[in-house]
VEXTI-241666 format. One line per field, with one value per residue: x, y, z of N, C-alpha, C in turn; residue in one letter. Coordinates in Angstrom, 2 decimals, always signed. Layout:
BEGIN
n_x	(X,...);
n_y	(Y,...);
n_z	(Z,...);
ca_x	(X,...);
ca_y	(Y,...);
ca_z	(Z,...);
c_x	(X,...);
c_y	(Y,...);
c_z	(Z,...);
type	(A,...);
//
This chain:
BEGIN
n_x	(+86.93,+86.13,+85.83,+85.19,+85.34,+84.77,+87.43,+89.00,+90.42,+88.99,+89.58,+88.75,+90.33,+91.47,+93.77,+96.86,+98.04,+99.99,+101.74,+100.46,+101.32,+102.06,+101.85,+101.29,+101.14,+98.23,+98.48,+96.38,+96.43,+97.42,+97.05,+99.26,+100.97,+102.92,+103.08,+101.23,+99.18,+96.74,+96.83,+98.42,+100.58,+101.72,+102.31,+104.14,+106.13,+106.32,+107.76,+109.77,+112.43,+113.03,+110.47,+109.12,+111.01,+110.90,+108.23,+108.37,+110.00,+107.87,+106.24,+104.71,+101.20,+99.87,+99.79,+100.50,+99.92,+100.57,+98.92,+95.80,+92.74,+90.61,+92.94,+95.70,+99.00,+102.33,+104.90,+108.08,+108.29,+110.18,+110.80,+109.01,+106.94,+106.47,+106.18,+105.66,+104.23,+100.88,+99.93,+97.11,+94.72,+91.82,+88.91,+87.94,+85.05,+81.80,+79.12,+77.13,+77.17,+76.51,+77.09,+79.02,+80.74,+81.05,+81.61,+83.98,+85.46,+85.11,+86.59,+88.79,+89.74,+89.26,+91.36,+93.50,+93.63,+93.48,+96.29,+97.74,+97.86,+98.78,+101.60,+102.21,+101.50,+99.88,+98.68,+97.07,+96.51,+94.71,+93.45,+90.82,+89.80,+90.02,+88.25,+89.09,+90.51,+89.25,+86.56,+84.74,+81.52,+81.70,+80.19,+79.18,+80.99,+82.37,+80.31,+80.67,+83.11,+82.73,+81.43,+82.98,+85.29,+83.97,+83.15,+85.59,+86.66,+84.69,+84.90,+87.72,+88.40,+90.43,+92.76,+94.10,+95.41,+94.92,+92.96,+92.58,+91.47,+92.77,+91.71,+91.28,+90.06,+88.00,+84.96,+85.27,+85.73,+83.79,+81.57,+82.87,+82.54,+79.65,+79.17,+80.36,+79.79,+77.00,+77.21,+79.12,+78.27,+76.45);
n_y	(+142.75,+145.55,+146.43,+148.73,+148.27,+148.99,+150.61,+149.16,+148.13,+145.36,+143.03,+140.67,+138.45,+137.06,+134.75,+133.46,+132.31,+132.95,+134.96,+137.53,+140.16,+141.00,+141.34,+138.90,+136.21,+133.77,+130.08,+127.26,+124.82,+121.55,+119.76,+118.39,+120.15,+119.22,+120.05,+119.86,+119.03,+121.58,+124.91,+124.67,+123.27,+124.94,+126.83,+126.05,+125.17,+127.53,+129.29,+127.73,+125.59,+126.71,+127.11,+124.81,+123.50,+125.23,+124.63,+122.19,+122.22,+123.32,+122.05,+119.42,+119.08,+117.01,+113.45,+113.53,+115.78,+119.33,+121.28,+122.48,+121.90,+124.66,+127.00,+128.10,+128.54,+130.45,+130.72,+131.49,+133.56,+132.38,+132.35,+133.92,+136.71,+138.41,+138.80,+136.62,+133.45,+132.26,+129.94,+127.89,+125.83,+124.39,+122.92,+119.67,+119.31,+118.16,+116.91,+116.17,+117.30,+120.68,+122.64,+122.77,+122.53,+124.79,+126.74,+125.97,+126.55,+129.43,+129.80,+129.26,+131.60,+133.74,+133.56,+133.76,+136.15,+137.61,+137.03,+137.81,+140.54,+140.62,+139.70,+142.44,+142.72,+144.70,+144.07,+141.13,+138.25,+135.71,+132.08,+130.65,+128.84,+124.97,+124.54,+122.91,+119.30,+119.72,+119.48,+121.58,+123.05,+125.51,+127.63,+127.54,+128.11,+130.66,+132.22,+131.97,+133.11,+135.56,+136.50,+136.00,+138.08,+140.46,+140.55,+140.26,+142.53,+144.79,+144.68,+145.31,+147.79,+149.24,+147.82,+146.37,+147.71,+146.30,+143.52,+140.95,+138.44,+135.81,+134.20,+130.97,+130.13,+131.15,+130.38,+130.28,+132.73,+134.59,+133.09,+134.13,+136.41,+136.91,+136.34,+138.20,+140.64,+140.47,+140.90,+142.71,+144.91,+147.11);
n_z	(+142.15,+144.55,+147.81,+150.73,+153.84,+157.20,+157.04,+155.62,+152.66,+151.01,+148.70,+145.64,+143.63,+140.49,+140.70,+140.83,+144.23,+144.90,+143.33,+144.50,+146.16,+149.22,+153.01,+154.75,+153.29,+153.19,+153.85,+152.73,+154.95,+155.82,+158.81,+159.67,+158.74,+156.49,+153.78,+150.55,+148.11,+146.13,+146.80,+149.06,+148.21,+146.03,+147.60,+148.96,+147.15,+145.78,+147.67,+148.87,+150.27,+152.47,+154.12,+154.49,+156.16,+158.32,+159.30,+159.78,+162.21,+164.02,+167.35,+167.48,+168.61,+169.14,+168.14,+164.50,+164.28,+164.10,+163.74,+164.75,+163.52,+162.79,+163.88,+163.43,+162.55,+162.17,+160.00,+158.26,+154.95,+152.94,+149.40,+148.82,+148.01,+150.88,+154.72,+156.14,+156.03,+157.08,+158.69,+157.91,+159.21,+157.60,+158.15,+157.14,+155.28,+156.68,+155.84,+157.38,+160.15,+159.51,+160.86,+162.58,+160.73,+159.74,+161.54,+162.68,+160.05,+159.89,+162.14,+161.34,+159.42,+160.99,+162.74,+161.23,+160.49,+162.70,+163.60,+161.61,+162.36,+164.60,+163.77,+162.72,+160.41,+157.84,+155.47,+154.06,+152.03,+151.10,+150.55,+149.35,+151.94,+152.21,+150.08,+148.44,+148.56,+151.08,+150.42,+150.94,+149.96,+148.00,+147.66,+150.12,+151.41,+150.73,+152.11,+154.61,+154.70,+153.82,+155.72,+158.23,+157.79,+157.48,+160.57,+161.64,+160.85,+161.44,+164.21,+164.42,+163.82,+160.58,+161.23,+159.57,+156.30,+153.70,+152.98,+150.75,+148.57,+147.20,+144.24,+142.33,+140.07,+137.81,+138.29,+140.75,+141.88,+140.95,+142.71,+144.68,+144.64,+144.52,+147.32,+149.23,+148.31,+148.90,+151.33,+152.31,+150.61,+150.84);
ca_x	(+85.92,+86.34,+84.64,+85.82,+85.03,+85.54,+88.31,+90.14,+89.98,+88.86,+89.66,+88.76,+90.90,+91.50,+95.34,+97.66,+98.31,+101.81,+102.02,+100.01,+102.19,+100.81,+102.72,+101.25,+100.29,+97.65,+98.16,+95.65,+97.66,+96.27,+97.32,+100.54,+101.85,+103.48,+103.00,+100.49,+98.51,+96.74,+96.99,+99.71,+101.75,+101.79,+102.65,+105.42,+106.75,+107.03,+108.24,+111.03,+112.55,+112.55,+109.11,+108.70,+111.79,+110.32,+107.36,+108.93,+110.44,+107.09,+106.01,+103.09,+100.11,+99.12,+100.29,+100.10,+98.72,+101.25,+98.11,+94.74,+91.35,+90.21,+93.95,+96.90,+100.71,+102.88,+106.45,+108.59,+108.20,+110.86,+110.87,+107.49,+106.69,+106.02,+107.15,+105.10,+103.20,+100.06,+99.21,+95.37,+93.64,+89.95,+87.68,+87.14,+83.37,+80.59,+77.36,+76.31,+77.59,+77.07,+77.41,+80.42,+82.33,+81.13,+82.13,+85.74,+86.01,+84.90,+87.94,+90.56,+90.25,+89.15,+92.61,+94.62,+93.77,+94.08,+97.64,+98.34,+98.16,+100.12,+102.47,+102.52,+100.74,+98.75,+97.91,+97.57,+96.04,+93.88,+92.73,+89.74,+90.13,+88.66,+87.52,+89.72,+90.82,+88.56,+85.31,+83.88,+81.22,+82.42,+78.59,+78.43,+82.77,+82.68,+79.27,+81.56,+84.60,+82.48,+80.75,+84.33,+85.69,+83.27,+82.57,+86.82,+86.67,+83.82,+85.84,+89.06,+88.53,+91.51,+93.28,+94.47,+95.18,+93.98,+92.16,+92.94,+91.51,+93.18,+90.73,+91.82,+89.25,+86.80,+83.76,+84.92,+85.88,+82.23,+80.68,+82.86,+81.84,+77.88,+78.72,+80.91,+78.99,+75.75,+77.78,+79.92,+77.53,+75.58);
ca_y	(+143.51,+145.78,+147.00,+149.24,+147.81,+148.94,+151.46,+148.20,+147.52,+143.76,+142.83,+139.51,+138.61,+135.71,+134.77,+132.48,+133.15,+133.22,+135.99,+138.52,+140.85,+140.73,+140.81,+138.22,+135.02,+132.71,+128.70,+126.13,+124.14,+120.33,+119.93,+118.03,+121.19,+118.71,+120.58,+118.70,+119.42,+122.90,+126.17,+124.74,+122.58,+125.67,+128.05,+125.62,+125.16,+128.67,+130.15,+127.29,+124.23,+127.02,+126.37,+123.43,+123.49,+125.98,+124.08,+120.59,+122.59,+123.49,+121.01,+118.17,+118.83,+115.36,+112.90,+113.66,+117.39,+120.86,+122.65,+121.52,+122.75,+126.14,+127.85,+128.62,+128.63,+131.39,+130.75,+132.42,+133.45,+131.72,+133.01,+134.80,+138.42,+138.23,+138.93,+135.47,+133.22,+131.64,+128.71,+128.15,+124.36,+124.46,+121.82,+118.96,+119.40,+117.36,+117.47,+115.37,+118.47,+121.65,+124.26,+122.59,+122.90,+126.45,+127.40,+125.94,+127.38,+130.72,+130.18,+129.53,+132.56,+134.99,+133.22,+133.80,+137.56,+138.02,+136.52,+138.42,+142.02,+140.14,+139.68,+143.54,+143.08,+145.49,+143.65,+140.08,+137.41,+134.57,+131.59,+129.74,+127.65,+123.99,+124.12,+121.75,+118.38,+119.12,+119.04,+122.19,+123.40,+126.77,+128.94,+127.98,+128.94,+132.06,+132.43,+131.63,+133.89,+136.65,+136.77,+136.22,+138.44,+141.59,+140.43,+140.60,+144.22,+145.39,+144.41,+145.68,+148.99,+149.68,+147.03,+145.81,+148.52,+145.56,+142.33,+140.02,+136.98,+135.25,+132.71,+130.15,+130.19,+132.05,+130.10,+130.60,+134.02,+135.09,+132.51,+134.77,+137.70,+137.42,+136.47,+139.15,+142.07,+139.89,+140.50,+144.18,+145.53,+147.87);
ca_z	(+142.87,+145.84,+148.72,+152.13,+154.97,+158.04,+156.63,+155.14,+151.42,+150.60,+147.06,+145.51,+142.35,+139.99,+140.49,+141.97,+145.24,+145.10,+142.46,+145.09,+147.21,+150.48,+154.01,+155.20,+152.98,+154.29,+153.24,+153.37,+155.15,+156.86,+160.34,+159.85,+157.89,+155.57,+152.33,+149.60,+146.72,+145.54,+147.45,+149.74,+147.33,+144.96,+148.28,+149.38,+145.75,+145.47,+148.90,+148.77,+151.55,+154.09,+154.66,+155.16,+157.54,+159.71,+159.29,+160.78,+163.56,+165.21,+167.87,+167.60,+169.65,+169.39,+166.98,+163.16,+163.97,+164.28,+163.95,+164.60,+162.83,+162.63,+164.14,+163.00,+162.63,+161.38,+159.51,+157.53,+153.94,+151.52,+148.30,+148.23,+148.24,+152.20,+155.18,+156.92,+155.86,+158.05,+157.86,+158.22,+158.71,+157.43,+158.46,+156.55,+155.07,+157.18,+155.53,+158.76,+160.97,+158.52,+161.62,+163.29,+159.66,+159.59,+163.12,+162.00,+159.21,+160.36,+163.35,+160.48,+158.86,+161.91,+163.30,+160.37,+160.19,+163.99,+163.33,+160.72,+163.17,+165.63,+163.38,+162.38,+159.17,+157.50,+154.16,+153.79,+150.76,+151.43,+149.65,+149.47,+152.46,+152.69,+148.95,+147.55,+148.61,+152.11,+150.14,+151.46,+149.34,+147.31,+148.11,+151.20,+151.98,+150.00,+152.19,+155.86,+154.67,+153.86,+157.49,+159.51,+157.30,+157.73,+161.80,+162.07,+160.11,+162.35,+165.58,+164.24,+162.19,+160.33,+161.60,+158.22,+155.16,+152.83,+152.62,+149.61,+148.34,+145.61,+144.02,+141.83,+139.30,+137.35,+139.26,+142.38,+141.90,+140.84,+143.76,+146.59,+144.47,+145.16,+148.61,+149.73,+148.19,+149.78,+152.82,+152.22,+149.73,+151.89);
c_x	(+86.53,+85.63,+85.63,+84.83,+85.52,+87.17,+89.50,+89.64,+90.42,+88.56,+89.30,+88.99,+91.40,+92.96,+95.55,+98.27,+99.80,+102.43,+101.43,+101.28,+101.39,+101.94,+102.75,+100.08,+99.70,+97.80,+97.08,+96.27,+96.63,+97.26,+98.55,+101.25,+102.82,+103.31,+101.57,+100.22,+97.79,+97.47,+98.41,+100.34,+102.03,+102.81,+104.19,+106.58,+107.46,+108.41,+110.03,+111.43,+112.29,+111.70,+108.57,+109.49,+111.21,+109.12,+107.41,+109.56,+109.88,+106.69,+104.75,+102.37,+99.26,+100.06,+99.53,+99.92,+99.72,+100.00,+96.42,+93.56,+90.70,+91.54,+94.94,+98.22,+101.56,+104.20,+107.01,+108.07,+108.69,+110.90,+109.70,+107.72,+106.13,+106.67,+106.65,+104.24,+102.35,+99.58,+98.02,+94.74,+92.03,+89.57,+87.70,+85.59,+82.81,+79.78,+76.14,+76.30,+77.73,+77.47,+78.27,+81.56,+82.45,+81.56,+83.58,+86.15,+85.92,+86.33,+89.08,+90.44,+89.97,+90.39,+93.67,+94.52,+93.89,+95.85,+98.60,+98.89,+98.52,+100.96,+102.96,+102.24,+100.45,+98.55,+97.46,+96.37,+96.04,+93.11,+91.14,+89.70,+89.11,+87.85,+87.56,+89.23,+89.95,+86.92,+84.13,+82.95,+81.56,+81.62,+79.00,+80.41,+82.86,+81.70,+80.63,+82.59,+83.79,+82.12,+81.83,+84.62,+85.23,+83.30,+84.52,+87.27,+85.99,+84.13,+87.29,+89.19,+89.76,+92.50,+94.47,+93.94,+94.41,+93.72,+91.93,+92.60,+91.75,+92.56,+91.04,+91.15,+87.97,+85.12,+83.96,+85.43,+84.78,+81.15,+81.13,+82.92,+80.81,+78.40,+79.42,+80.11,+77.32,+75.97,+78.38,+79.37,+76.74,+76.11);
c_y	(+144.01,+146.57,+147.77,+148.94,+148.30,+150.15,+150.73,+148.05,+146.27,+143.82,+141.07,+139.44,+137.12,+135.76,+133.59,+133.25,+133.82,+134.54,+137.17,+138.97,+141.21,+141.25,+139.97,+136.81,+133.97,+131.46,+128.08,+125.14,+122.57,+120.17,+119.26,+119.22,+120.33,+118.82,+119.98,+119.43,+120.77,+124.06,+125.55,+123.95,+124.08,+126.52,+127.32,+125.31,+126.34,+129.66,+128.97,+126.00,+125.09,+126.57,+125.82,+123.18,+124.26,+124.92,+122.29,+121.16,+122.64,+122.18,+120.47,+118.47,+117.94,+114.37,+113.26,+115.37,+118.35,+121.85,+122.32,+122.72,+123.74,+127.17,+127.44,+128.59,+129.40,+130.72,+132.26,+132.47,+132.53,+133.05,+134.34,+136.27,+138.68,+138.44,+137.52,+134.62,+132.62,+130.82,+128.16,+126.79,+124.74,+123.01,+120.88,+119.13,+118.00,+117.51,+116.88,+116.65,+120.01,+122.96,+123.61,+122.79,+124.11,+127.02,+127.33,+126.42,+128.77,+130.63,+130.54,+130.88,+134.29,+134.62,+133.61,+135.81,+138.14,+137.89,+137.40,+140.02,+141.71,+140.08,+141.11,+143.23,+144.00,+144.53,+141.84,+139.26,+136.52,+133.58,+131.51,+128.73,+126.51,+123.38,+123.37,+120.74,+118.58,+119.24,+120.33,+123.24,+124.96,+128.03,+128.78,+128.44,+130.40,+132.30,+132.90,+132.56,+135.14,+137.59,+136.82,+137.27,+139.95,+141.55,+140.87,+142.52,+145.05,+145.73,+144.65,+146.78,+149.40,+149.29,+146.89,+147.10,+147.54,+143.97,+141.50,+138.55,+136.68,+134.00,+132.20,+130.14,+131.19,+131.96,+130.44,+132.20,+134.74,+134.30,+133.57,+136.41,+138.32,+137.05,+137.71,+140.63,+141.97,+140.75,+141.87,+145.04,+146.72,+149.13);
c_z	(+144.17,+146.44,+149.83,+153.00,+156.04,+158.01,+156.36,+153.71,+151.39,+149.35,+146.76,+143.74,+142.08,+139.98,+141.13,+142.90,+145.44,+144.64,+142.82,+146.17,+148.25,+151.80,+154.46,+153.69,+154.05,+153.11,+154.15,+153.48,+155.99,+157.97,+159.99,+159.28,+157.23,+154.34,+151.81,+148.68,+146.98,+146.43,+148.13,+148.95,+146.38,+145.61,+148.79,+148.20,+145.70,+146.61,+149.19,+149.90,+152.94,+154.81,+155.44,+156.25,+158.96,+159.95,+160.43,+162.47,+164.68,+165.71,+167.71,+168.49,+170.26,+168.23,+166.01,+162.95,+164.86,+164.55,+163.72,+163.48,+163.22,+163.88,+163.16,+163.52,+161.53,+160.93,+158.73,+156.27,+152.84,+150.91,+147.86,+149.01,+149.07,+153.23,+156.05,+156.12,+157.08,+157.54,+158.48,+158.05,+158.84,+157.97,+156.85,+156.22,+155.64,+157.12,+156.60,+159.82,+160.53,+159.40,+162.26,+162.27,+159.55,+160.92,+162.70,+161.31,+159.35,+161.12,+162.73,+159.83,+160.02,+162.56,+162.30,+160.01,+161.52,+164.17,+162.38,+161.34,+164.11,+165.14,+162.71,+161.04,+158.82,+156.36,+154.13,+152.48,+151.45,+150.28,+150.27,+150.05,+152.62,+151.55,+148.09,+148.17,+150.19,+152.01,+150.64,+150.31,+148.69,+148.01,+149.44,+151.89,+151.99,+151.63,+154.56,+155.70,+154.67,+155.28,+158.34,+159.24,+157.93,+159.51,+162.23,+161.94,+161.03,+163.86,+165.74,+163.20,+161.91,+160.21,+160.63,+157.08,+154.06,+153.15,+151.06,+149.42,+146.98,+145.10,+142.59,+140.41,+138.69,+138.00,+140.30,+143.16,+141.93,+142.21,+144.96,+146.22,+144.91,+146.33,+149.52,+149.61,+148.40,+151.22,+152.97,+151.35,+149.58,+151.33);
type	(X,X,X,X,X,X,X,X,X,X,X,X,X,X,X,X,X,X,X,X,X,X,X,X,X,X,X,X,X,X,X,X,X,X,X,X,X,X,X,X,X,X,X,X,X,X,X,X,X,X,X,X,X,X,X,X,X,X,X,X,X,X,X,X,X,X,X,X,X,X,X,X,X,X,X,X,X,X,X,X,X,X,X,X,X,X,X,X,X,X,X,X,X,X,X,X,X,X,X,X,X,X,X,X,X,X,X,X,X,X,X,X,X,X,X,X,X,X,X,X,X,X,X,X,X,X,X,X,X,X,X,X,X,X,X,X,X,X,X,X,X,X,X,X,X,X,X,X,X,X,X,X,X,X,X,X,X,X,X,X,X,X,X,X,X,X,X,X,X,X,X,X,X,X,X,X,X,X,X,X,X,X,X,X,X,X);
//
């Protein structure tokens, strides 16, 4: 599916991220930037040790944490069809706190596309941050990406030739379907 926004085309397509040409990949990365499981085990698999080297290089802001919740840290590519990637911590989901996970998660991806036209972007691919292993419900993510997403577009016309989300699955491809064209539909 795609929409123009803003005089940016936002696409949302079933793939692995890795296999999108982008300039700028975004990982869901957890604050130590020490690789792990889906989106960023897949993105550090593919892109190679660079990575992770650049990745160990940047400095601790505290113990355990390169990059805290809802910003960002740029590296290099590796192997991937990129010229950066960004690496993007979502929020843990708190169904005790549901507008402090959405404020965060809103930051990581209005941070990771501000990052991306600092870094001389125009295009970049985005997962589904937060939806895995940090529990954040799918509706209400899609629901949070769509709103940064359009509010970054609105405040940056043009900014970015395209907008790319690569979603993992057939459900959660159709969940940040209705919310995007909820949200860019107009």
């Amino acid at each position: 599916m795609r929409w123009n926004a803003f005089g940016t085309v936002v696409a949302l397509v079933e793939a692995d991220i890795t296999s999108v040409p982008a300039d700028v990949v975004v990982n869901a990365a957890n604050a130590a930037l020490a690789g792990g499981g889906g989106v960023d085990g897949a993105i550090h698999r593919a892109a190679g040790p660079s990575v992770q080297q650049a990745c160990n290089a940047l400095p601790f802001v505290r113990p355990g944490v390169r990059c805290p919740t809802g910003e960002v840290r740029a590296t290099v590519a590796g192997n991937l069809r990129a010229q950066h990637i960004v690496h993007a911590v979502g929020p843990i989901y708190d169904a005790r706190a549901p507008a402090a996970s959405d404020r965060a998660l809103a930051s990581a991806y209005t941070a990771a596309l501000t990052e991306t036209v600092r870094l001389g972007g125009a295009t970049v691919v985005l997962p589904a941050l937060s939806t895995g292993a940090f529990r954040f419900p799918v509706r209400l993510a899609a629901r949070v990406a769509a709103k940064a997403v359009a509010e970054f577009l609105q405040d940056h016309p043009a900014a970015l030739t395209s907008v790319t989300f690569a979603l993992f699955s057939a459900r959660d491809h159709a969940v940040f379907v209705e919310a995007f064209d909820l949200t860019l539909g107009q």
